[in-house]
mmCIF file of the N, C-alpha and C atoms, coordinates in Angstrom:
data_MODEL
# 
_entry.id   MODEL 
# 
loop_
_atom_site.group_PDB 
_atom_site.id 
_atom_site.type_symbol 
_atom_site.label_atom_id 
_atom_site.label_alt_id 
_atom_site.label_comp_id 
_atom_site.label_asym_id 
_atom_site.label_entity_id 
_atom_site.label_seq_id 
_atom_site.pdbx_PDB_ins_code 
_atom_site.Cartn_x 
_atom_site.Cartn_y 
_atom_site.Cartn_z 
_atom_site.occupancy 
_atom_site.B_iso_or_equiv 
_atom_site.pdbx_formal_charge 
_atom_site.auth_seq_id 
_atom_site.auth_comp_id 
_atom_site.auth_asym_id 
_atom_site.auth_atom_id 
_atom_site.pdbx_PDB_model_num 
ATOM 1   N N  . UNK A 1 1  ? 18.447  -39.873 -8.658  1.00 0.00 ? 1  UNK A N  1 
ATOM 2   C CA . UNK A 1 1  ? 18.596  -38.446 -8.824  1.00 0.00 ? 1  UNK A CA 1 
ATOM 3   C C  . UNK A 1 1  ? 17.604  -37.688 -7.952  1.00 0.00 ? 1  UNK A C  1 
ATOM 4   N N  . UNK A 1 2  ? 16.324  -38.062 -7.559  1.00 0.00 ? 2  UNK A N  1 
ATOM 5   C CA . UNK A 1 2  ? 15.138  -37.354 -6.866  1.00 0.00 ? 2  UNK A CA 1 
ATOM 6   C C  . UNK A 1 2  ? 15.925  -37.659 -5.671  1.00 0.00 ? 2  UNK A C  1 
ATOM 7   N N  . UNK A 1 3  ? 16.439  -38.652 -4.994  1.00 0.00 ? 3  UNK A N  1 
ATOM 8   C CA . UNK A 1 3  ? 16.970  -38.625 -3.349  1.00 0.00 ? 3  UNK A CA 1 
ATOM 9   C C  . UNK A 1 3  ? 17.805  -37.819 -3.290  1.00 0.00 ? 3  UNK A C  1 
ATOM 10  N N  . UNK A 1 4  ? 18.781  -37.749 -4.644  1.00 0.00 ? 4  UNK A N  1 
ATOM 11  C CA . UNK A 1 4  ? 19.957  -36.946 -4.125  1.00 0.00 ? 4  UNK A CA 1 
ATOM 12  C C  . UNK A 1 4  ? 19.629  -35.261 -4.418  1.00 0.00 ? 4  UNK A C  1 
ATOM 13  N N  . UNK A 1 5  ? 18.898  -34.942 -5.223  1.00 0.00 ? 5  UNK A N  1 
ATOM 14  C CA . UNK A 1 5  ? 17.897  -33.554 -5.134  1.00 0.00 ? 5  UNK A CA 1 
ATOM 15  C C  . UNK A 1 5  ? 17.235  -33.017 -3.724  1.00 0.00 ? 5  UNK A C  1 
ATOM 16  N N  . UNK A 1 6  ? 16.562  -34.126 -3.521  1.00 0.00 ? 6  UNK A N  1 
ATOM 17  C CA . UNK A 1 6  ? 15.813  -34.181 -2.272  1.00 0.00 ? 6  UNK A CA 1 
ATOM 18  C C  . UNK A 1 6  ? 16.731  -33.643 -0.905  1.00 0.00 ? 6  UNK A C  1 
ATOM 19  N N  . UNK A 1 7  ? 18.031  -34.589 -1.025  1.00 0.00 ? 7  UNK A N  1 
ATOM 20  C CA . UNK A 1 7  ? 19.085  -34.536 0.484   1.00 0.00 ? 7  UNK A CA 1 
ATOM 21  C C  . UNK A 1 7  ? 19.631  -32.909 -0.103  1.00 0.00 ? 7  UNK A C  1 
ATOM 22  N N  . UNK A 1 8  ? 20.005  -32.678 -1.377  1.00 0.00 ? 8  UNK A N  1 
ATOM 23  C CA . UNK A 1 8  ? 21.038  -31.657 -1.225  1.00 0.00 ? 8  UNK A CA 1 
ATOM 24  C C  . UNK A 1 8  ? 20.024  -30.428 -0.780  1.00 0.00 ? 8  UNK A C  1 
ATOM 25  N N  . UNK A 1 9  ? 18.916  -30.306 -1.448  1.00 0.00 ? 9  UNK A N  1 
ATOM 26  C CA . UNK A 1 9  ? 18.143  -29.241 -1.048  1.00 0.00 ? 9  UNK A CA 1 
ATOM 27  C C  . UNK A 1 9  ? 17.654  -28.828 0.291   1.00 0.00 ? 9  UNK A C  1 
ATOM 28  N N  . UNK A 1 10 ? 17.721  -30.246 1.198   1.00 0.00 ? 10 UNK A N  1 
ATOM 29  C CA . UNK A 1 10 ? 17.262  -30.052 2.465   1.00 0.00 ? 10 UNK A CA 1 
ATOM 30  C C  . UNK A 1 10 ? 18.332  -29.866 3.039   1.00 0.00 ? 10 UNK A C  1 
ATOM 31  N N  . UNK A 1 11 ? 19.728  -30.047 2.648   1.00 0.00 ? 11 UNK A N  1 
ATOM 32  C CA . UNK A 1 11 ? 21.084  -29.721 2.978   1.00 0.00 ? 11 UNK A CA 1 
ATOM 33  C C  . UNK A 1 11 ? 21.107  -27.663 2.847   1.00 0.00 ? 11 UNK A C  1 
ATOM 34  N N  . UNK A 1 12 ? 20.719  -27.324 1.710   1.00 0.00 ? 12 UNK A N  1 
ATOM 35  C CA . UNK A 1 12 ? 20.966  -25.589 1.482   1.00 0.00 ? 12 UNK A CA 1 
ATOM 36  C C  . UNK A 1 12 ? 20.016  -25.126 2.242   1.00 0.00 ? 12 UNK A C  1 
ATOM 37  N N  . UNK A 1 13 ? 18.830  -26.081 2.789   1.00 0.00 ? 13 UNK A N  1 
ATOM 38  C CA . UNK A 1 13 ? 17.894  -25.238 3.297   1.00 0.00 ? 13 UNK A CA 1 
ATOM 39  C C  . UNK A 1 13 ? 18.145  -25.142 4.911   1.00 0.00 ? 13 UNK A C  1 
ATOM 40  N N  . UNK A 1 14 ? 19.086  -25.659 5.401   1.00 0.00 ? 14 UNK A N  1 
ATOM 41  C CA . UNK A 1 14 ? 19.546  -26.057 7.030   1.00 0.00 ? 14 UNK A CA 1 
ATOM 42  C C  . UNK A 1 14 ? 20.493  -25.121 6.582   1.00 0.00 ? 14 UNK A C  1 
ATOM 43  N N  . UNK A 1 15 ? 21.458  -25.206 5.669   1.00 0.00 ? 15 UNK A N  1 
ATOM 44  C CA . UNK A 1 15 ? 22.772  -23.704 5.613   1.00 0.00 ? 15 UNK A CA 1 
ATOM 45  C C  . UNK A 1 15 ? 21.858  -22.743 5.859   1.00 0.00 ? 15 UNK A C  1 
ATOM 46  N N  . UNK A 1 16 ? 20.691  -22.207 4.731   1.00 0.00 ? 16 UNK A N  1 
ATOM 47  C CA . UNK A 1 16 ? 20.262  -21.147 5.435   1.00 0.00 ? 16 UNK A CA 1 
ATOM 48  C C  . UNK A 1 16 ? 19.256  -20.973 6.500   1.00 0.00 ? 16 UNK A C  1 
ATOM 49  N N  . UNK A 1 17 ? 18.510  -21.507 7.412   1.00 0.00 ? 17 UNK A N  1 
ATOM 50  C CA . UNK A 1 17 ? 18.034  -21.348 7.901   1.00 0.00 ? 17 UNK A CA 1 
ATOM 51  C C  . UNK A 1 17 ? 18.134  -20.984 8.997   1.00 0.00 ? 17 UNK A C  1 
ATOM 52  N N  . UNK A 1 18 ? 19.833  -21.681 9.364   1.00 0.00 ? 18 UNK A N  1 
ATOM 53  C CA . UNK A 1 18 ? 20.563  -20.768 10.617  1.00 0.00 ? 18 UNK A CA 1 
ATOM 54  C C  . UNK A 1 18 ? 19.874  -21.514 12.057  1.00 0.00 ? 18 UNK A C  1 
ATOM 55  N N  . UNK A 1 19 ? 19.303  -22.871 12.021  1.00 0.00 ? 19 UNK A N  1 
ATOM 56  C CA . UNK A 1 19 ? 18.794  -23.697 12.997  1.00 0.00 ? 19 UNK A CA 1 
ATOM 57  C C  . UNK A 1 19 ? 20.283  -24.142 14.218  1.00 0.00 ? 19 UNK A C  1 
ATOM 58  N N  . UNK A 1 20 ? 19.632  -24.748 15.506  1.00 0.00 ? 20 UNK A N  1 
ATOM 59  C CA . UNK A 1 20 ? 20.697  -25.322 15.849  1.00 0.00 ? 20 UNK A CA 1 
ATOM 60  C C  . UNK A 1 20 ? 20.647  -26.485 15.504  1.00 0.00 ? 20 UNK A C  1 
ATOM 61  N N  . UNK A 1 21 ? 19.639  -27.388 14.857  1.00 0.00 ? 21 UNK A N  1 
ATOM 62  C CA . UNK A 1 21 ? 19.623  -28.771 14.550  1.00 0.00 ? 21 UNK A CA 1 
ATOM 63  C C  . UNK A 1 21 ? 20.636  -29.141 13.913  1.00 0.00 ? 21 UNK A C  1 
ATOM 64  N N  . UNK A 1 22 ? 21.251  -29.839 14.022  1.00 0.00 ? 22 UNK A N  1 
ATOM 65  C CA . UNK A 1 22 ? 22.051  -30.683 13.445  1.00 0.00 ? 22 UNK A CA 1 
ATOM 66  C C  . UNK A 1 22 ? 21.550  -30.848 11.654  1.00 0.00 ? 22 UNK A C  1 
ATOM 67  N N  . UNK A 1 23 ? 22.093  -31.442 10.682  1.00 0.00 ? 23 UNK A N  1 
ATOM 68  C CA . UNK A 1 23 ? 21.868  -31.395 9.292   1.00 0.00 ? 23 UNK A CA 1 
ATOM 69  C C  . UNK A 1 23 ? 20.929  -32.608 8.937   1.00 0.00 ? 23 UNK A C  1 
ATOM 70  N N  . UNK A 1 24 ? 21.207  -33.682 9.431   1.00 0.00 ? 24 UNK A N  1 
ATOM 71  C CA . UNK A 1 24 ? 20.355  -34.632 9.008   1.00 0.00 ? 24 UNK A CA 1 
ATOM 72  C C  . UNK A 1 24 ? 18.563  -34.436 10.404  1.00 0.00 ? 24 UNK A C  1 
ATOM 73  N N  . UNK A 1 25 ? 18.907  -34.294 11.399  1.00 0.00 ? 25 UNK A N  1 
ATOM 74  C CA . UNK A 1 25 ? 17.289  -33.931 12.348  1.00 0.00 ? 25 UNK A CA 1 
ATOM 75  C C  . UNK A 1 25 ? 16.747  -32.961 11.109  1.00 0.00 ? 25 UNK A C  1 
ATOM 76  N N  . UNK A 1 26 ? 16.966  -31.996 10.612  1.00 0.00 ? 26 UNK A N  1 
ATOM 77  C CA . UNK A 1 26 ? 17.028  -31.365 10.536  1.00 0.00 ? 26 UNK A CA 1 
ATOM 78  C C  . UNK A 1 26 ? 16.193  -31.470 8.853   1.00 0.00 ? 26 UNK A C  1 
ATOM 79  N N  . UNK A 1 27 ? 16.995  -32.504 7.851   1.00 0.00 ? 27 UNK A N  1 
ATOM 80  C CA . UNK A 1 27 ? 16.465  -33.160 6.684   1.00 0.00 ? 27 UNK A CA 1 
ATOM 81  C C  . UNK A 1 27 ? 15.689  -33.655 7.003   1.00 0.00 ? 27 UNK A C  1 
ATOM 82  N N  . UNK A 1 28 ? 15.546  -34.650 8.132   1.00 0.00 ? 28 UNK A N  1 
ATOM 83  C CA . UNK A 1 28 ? 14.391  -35.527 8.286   1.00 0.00 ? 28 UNK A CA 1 
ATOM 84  C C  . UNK A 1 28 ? 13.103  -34.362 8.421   1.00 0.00 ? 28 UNK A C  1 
ATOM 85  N N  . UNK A 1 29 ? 13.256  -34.218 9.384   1.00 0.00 ? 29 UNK A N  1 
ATOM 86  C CA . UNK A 1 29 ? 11.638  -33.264 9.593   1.00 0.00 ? 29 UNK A CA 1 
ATOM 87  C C  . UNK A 1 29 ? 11.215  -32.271 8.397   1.00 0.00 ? 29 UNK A C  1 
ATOM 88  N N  . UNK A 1 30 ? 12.161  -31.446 7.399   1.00 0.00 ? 30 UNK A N  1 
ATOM 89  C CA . UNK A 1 30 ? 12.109  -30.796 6.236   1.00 0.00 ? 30 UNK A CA 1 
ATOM 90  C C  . UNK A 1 30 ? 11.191  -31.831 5.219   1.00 0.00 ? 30 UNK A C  1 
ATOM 91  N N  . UNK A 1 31 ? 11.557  -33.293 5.214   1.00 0.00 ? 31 UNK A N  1 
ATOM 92  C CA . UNK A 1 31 ? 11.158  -33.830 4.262   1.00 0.00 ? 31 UNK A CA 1 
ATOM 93  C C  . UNK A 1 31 ? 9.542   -34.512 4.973   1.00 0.00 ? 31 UNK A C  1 
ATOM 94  N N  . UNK A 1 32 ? 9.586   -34.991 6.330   1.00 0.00 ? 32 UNK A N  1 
ATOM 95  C CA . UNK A 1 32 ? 8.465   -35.169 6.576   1.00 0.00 ? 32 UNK A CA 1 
ATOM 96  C C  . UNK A 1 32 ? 7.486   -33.846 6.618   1.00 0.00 ? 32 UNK A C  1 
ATOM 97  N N  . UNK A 1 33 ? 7.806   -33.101 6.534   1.00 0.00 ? 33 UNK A N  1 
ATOM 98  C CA . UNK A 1 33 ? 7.203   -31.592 6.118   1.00 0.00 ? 33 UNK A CA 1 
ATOM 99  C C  . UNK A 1 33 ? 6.477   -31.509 4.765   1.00 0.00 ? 33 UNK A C  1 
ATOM 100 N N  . UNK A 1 34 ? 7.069   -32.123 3.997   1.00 0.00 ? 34 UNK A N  1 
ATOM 101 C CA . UNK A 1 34 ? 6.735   -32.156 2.849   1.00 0.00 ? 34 UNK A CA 1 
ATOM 102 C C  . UNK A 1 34 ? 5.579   -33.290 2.601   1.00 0.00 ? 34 UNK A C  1 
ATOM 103 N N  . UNK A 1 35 ? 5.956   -34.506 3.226   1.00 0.00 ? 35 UNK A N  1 
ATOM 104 C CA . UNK A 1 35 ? 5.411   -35.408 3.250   1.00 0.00 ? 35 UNK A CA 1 
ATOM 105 C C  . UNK A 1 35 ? 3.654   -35.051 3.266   1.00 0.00 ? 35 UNK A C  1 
ATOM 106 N N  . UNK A 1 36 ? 4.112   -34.318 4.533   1.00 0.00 ? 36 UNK A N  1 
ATOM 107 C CA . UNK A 1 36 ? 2.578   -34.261 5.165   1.00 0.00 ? 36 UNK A CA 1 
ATOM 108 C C  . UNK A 1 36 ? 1.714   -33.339 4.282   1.00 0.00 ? 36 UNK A C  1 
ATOM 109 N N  . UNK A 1 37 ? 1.876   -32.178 3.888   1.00 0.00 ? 37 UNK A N  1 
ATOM 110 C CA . UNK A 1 37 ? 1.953   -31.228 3.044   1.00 0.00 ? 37 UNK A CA 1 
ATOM 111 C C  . UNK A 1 37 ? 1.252   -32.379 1.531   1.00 0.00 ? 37 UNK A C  1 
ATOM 112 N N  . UNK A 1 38 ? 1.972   -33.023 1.021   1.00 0.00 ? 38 UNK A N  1 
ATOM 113 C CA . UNK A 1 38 ? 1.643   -33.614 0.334   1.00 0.00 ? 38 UNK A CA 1 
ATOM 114 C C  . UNK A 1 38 ? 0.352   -34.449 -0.019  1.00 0.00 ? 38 UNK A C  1 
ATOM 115 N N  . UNK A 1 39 ? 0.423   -35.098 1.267   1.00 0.00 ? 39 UNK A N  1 
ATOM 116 C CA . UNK A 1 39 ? -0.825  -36.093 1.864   1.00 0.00 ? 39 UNK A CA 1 
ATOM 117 C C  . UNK A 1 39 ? -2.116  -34.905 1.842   1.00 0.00 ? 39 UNK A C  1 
ATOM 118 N N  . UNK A 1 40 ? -1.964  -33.946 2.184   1.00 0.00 ? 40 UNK A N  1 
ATOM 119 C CA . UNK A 1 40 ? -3.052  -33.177 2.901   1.00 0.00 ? 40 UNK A CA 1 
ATOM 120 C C  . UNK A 1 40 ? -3.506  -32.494 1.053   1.00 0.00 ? 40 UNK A C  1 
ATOM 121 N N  . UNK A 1 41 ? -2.352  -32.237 0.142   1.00 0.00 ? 41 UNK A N  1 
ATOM 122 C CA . UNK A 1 41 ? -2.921  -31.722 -0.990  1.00 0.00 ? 41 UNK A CA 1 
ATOM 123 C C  . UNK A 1 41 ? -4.301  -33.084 -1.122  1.00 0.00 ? 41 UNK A C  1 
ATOM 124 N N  . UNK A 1 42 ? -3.398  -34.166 -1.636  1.00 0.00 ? 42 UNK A N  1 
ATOM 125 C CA . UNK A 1 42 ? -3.705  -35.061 -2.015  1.00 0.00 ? 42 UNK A CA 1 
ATOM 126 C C  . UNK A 1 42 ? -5.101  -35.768 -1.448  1.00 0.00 ? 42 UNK A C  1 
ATOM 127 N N  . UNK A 1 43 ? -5.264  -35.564 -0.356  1.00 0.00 ? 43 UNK A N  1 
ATOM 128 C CA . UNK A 1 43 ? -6.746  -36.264 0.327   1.00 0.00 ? 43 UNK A CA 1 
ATOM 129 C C  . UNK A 1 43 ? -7.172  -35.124 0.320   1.00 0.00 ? 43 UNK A C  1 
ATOM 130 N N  . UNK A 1 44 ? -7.196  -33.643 0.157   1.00 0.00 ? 44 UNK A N  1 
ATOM 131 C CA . UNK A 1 44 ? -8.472  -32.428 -0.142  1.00 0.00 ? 44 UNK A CA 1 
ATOM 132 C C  . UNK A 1 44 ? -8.957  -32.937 -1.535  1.00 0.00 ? 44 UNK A C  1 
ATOM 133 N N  . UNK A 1 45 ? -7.738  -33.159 -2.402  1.00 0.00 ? 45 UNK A N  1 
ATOM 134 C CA . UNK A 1 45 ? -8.430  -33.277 -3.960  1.00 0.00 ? 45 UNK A CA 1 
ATOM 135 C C  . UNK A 1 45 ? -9.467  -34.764 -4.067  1.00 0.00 ? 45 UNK A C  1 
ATOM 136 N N  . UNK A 1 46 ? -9.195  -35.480 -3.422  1.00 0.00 ? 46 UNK A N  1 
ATOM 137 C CA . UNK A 1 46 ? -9.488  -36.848 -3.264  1.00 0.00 ? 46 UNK A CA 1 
ATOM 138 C C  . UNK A 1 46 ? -11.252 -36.545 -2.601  1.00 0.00 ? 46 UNK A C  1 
ATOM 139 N N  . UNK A 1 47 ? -11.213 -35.754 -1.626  1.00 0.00 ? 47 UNK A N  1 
ATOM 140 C CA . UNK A 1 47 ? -12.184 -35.504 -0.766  1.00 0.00 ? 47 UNK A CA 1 
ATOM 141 C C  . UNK A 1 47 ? -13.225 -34.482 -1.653  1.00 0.00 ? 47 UNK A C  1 
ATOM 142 N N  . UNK A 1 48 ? -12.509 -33.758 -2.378  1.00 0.00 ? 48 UNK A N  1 
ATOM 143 C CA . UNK A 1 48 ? -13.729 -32.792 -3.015  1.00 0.00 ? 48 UNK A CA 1 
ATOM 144 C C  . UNK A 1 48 ? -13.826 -33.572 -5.013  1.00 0.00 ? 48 UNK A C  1 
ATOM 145 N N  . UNK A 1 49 ? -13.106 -34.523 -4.930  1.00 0.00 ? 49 UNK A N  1 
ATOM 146 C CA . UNK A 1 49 ? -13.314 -34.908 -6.257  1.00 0.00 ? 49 UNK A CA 1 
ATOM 147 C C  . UNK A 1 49 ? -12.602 -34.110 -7.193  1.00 0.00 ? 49 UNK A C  1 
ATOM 148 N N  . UNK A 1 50 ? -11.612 -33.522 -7.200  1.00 0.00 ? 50 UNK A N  1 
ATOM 149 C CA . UNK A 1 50 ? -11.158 -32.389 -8.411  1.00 0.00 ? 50 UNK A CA 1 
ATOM 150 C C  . UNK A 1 50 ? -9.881  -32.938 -8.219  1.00 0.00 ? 50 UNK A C  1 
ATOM 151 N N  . UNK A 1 51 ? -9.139  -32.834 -9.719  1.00 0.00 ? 51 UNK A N  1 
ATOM 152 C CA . UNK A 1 51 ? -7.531  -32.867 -9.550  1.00 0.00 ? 51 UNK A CA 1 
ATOM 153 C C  . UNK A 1 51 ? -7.214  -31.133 -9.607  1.00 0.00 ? 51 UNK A C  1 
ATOM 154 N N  . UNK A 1 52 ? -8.141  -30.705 -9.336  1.00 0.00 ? 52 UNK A N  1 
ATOM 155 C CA . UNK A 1 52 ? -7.279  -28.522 -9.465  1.00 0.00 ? 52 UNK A CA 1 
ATOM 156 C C  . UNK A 1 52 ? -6.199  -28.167 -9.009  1.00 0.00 ? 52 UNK A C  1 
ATOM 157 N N  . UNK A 1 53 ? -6.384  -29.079 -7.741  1.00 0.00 ? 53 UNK A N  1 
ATOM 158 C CA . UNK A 1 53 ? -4.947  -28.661 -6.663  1.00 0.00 ? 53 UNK A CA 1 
ATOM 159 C C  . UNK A 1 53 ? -3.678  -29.014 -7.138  1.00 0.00 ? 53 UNK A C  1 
ATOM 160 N N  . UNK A 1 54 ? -3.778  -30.101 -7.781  1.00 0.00 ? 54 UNK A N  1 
ATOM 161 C CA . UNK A 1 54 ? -2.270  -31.408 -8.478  1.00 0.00 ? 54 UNK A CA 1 
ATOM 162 C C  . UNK A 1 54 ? -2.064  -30.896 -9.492  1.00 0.00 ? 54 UNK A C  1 
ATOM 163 N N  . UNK A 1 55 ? -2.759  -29.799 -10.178 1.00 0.00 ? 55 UNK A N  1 
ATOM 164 C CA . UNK A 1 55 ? -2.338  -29.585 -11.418 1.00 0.00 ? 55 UNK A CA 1 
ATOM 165 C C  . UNK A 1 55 ? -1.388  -28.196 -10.918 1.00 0.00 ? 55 UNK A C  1 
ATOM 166 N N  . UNK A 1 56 ? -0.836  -28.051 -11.946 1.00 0.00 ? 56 UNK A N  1 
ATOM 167 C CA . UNK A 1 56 ? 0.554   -26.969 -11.703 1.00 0.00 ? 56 UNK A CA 1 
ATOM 168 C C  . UNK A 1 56 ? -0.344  -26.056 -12.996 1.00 0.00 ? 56 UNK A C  1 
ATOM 169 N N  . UNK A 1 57 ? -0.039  -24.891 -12.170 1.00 0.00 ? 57 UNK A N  1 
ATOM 170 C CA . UNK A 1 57 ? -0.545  -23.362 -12.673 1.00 0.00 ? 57 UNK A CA 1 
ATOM 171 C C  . UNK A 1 57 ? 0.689   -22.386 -13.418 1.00 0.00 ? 57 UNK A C  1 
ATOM 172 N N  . UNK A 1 58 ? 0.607   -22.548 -15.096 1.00 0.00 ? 58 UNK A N  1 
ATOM 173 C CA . UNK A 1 58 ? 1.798   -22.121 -15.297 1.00 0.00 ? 58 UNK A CA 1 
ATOM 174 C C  . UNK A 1 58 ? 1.125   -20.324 -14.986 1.00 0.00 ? 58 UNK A C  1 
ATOM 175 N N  . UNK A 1 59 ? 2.280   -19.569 -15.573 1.00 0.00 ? 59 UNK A N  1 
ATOM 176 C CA . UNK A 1 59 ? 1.635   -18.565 -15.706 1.00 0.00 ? 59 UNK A CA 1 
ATOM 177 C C  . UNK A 1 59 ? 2.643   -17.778 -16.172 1.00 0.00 ? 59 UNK A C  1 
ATOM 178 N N  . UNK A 1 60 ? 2.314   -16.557 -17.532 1.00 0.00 ? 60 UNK A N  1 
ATOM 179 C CA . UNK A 1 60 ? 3.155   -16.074 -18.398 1.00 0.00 ? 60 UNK A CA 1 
ATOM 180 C C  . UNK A 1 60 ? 3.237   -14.882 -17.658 1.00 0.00 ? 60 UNK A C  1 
ATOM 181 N N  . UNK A 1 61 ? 4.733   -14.461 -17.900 1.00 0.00 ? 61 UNK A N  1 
ATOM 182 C CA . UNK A 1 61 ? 4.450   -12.782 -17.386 1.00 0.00 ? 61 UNK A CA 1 
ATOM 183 C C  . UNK A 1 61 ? 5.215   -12.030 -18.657 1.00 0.00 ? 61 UNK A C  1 
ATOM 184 N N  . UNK A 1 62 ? 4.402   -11.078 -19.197 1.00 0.00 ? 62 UNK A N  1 
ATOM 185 C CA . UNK A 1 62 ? 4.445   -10.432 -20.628 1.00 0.00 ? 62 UNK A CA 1 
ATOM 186 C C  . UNK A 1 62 ? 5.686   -9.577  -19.889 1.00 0.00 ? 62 UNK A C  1 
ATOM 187 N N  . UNK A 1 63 ? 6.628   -9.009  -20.690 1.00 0.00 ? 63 UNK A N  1 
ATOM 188 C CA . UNK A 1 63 ? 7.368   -7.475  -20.413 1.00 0.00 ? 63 UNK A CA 1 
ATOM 189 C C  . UNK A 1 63 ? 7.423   -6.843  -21.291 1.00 0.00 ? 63 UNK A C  1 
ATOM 190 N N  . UNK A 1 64 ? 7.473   -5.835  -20.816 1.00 0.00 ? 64 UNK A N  1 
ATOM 191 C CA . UNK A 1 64 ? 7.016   -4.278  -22.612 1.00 0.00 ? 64 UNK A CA 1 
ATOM 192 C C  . UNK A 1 64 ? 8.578   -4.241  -22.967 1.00 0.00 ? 64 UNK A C  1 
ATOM 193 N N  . UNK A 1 65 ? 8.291   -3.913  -23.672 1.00 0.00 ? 65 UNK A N  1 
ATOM 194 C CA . UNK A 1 65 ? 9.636   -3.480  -24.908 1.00 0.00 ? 65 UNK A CA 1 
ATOM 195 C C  . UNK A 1 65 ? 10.261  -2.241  -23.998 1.00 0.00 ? 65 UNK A C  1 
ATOM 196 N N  . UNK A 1 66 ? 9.403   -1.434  -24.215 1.00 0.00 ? 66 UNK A N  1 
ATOM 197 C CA . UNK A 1 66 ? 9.602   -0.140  -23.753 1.00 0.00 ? 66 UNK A CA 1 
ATOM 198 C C  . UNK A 1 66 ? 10.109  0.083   -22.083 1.00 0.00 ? 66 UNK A C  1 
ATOM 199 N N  . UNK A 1 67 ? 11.425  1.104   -22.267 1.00 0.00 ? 67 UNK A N  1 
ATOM 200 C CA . UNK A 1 67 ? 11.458  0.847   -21.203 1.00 0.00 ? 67 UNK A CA 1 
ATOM 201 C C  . UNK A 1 67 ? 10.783  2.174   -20.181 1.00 0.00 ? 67 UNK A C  1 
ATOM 202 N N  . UNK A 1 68 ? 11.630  2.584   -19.026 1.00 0.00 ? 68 UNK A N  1 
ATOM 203 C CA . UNK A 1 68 ? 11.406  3.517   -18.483 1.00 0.00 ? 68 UNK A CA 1 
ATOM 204 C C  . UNK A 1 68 ? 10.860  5.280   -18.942 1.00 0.00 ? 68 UNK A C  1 
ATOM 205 N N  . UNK A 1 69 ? 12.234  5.257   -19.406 1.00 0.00 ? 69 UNK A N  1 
ATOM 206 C CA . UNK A 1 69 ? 12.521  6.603   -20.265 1.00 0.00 ? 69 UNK A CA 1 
ATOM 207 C C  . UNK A 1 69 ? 11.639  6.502   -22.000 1.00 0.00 ? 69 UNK A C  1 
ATOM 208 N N  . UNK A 1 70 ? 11.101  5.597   -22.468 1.00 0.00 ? 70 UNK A N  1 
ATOM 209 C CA . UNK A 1 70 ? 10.142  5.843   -22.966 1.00 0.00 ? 70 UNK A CA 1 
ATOM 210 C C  . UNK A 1 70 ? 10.490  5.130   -24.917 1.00 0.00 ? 70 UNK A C  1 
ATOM 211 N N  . UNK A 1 71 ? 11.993  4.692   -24.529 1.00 0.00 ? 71 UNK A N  1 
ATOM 212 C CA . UNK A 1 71 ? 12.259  3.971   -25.603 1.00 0.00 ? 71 UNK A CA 1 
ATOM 213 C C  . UNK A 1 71 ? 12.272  2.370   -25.110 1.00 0.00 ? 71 UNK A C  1 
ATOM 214 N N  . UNK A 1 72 ? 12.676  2.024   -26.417 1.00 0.00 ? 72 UNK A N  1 
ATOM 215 C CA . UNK A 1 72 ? 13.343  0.508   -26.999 1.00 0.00 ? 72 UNK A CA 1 
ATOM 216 C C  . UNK A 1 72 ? 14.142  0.575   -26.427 1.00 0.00 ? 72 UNK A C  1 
# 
């Protein structure tokens, strides 16, 4: 399921990106993109000793009741 996530997404991301590459040049380098990206999180956290970077930052966003005009 992660490969086939992986291909379709790098598939919508060549529809939009409007490249002349071909679809698969095109996956490949998207995913070695990532790759590298990855590596580079991964040996900063490694290098400064912290997992901060690997951890995922949720974050809530409140909305008021109230709207514009001043009601519910």
């Amino acid at each position: 399921m992660l490969i086939a996530a992986a291909v379709v997404e790098g598939l919508v991301d060549h529809r939009r990106s409007g490249t002349s590459l071909g679809p698969l040049p095109h996956l490949a380098i998207r995913r070695l993109d990532d790759l590298a990206y990855g590596w580079g999180v991964w040996r900063g956290a490694l290098r400064r000793g912290t997992t901060a970077p690997l951890r995922p930052r949720l974050a809530v966003r409140l909305v008021s009741r109230w709207t514009a005009g001043g009601r519910p």
